[in-house]
C-alpha atoms as one frame of an Amber mdcrd trajectory, in Angstrom:
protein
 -27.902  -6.470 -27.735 -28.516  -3.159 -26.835 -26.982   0.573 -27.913 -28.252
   2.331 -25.429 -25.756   3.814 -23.156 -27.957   3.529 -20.292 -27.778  -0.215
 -20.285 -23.740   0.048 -20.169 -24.190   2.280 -17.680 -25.991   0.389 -15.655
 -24.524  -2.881 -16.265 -21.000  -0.908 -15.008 -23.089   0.482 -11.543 -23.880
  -3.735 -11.273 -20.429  -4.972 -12.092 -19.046  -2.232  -9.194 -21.869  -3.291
  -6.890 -20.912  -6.731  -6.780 -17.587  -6.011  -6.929 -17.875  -4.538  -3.416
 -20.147  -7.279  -2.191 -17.842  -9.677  -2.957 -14.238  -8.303  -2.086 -16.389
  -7.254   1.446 -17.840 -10.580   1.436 -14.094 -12.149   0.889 -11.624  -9.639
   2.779 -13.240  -8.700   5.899 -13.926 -11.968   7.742  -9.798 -11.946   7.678
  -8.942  -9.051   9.150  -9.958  -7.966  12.016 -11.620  -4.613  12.933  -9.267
  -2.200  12.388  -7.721   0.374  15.041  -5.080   2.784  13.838  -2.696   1.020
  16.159  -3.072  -2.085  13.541  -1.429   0.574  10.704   1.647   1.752  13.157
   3.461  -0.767  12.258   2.330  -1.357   8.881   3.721   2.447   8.323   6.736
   1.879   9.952   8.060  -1.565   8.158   7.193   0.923   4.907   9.367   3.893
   6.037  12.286   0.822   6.985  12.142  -0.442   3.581  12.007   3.245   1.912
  14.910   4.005   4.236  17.150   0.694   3.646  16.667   1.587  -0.174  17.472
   5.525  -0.625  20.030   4.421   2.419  22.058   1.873  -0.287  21.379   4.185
  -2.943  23.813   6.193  -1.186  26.286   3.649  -0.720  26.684   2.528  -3.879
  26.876   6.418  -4.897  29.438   7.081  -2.582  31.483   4.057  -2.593  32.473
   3.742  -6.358  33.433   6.818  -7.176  33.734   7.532 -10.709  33.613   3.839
 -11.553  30.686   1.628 -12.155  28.854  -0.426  -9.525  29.498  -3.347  -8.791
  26.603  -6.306  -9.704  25.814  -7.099  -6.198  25.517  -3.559  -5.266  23.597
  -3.046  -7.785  21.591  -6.402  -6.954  21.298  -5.748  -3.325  19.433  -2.639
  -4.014  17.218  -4.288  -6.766  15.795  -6.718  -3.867  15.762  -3.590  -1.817
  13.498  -1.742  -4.424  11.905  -4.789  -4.666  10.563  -5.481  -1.078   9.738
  -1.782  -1.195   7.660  -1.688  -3.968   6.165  -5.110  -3.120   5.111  -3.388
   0.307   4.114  -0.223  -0.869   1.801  -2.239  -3.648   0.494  -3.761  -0.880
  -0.378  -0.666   1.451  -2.077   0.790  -0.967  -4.160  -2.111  -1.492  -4.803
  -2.232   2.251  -6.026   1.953   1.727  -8.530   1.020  -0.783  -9.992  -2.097
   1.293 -10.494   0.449   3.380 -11.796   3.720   1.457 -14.258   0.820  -0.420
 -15.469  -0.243   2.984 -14.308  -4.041   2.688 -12.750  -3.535   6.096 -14.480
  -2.462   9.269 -12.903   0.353  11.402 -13.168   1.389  14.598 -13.873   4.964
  15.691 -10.564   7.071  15.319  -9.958   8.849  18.394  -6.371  10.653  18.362
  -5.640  11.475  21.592  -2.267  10.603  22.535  -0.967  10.406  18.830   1.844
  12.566  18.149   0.688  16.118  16.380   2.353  17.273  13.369   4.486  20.768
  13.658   2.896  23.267  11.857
């Protein structure tokens, strides 16, 4: 067994390597190349589910008052937080597939994307 923190070191640069290899080796024959058109609507069903959440949010706030809410308000907007968070877990999961490289992407060109108001 060895003290040296160069092993560690090294053993940790290995363990990443074939982390990559294998998540590469395992996510990107199932998904195919990727265009920025394949994340439209990805971004979209996110900014639904955000919006269907803060919108019940408000609901509940405005619809009770100074009273408590009710449980299935209260338990509509859990499963509304849920299948937001679920989805958000799993967009950013899709961004680090692809800053890692385990997904191949295709050239971004952005013509004909809408431009940001600055």
């Amino acid at each position: 067994m060895s003290d040296d923190p160069r092993d560690r070191q090294r053993m940790l640069m290995e363990v990443d390597r074939l982390r990559r290899l294998v998540n590469r080796a395992e996510i990107n024959p199932r998904v195919r190349e990727l265009r920025i058109e394949d994340i439209d609507p990805i971004v979209s069903c996110m900014a639904r589910a955000r919006a269907a959440y803060i919108e019940h949010l408000f609901e509940v706030a405005n619809g009770i008052g100074d009273q408590d809410p009710k449980l299935e308000d209260v338990t509509r907007l859990r499963e509304l937080g849920s299948i937001y968070e679920e989805l958000l877990k799993a967009t950013k999961a899709l961004e680090l597939a692809i800053e890692r490289g385990y997904l191949d992407v295709t050239e971004y060109h952005p013509k004909g994307r809408p431009q940001s108001a600055e």
